[in-house]
C-alpha positions in Angstrom: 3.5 25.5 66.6 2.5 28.4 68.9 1.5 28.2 72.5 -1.5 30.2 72.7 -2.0 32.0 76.0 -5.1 33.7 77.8 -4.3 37.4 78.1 -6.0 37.3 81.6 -3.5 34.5 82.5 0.2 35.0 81.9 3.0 33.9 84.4 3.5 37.6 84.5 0.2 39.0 85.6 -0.6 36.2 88.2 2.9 37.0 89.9 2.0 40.9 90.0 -1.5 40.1 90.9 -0.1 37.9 93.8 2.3 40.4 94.6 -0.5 43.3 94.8 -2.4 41.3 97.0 0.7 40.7 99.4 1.5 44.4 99.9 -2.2 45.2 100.4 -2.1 42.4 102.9 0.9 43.7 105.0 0.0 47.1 105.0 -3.8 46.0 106.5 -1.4 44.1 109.3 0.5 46.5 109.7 -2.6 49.2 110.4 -4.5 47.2 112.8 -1.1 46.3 114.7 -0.9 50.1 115.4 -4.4 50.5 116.6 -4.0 50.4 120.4 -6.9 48.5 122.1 -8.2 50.3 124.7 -10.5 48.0 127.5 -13.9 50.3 128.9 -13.1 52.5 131.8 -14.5 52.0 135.1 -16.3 54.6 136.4 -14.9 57.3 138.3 -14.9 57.4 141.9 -13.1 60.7 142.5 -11.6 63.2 139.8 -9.6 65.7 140.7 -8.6 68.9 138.6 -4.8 69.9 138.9 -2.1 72.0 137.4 1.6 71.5 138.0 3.9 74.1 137.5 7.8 74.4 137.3 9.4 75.8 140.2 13.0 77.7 140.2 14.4 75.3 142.5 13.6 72.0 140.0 10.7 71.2 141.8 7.0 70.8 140.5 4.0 72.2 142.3 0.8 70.1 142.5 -1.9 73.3 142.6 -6.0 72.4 142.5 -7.0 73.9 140.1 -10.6 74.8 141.6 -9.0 76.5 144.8 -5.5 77.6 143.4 -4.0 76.3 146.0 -0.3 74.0 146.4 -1.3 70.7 147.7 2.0 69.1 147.2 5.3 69.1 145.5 7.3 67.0 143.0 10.9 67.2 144.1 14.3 64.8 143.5 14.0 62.7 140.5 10.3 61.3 140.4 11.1 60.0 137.0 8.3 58.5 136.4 5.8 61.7 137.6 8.1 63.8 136.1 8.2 61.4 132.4 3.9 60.9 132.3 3.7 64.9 133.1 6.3 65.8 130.2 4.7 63.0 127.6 0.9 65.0 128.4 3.0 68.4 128.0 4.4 67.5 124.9 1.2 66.6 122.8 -0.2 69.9 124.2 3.3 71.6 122.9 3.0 69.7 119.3 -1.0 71.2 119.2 0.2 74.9 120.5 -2.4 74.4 123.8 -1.3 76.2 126.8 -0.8 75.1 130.5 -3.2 77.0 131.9 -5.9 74.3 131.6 -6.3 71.6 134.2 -5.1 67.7 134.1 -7.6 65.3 135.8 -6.3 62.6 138.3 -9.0 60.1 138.0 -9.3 57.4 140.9 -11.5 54.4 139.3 -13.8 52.5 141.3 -12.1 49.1 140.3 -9.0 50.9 142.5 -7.2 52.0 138.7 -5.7 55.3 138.6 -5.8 57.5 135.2 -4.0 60.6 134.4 -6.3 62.4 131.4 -5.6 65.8 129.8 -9.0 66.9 128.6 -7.4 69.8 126.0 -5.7 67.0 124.2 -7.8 63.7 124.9 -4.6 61.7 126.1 -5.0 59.4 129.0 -1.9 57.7 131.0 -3.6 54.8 132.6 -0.5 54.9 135.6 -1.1 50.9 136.5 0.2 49.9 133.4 3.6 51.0 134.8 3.5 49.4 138.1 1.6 49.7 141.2 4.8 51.7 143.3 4.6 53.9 140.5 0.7 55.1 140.2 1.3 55.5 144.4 3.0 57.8 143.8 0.4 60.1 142.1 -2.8 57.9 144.4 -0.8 60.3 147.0 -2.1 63.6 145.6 -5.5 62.0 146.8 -4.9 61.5 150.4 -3.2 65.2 150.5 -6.7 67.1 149.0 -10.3 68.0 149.9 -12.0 65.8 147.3 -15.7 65.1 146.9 -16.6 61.3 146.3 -18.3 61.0 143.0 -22.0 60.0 143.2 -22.3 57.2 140.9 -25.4 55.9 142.0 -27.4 59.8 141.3 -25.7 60.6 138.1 -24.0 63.8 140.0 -20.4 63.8 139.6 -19.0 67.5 141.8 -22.1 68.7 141.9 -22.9 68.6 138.5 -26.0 66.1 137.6 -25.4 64.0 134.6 -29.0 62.3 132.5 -28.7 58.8 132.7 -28.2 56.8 129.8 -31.1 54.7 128.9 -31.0 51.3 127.5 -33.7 50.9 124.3 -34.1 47.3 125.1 -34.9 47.5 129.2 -35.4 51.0 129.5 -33.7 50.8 132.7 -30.9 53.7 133.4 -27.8 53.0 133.2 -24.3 54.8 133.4 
């Protein structure tokens, strides 16, 4: 006598149908374990717009980029200046962007410090490597002219920004 067997129900197709599930599975882990979870910015307190250029003598000039002017130098080893600077320059290498446009040094007005490249959308968030090692680049700061962002106007260097407003309240908001 003959075992009769569901066609939709063999050993074989529940262990592939198991299996497919499985590698769907992983690769969804594997995906959202790559997505890099990124916590809401504070507002800015103070942005300034820089360059840095390679010297011949090893060292790296801090110029503002509004009044083309050196307000400091890199010198020695500053590794860790020297590595957030070349991981910026390198996605702006890989997407063929020049070094004419400007990096912003973004102090935060919960104290954070943020190094963004606007031509590429990168942002170094320099706490998450130490406190000694975003002083270094909180520095730059105490060396420059800078104008104190507005928060409470909207006007960030002069330039006045519409306030977001909120459907529920209607109350502005940044």
């Amino acid at each position: 006598m003959s075992r009769s067997s569901s066609p939709f129900m063999t050993k074989t197709s529940v262990l592939i149908l198991a299996l497919g599930v499985a590698v769907v599975f992983a690769t969804w882990v594997t995906q959202q374990s790559q997505q890099m979870v990124r916590y809401p910015d504070a507002p800015a307190a103070l942005i300034k717009q820089l360059r840095f250029e390679d010297r011949a003598d090893g060292s790296i000039a801090v110029v503002d980029y509004q009044t083309k002017q050196q307000v400091d130098a890199i010198t020695g080893e500053a590794g860790f200046v020297r590595g957030a600077l070349r991981t910026l320059a390198q996605e702006r290498k890989r997407r063929e962007i020049g070094s004419e446009p400007p990096f912003e040094l973004i102090a935060r007005q919960d104290g954070r410090l943020t190094l963004s490249d606007p031509s590429t959308g990168r942002m170094i968030d320099l706490e998450s490597f130490g406190v000694i090692n975003s002083q270094h680049l909180h520095a730059f700061f105490g060396r420059m002219q800078i104008k104190p962002n507005n928060v409470n106007t909207g006007e960030i260097h002069g330039v006045r920004r519409k306030p977001i407003t909120r459907p529920d309240s209607g109350n502005p908001t940044d």
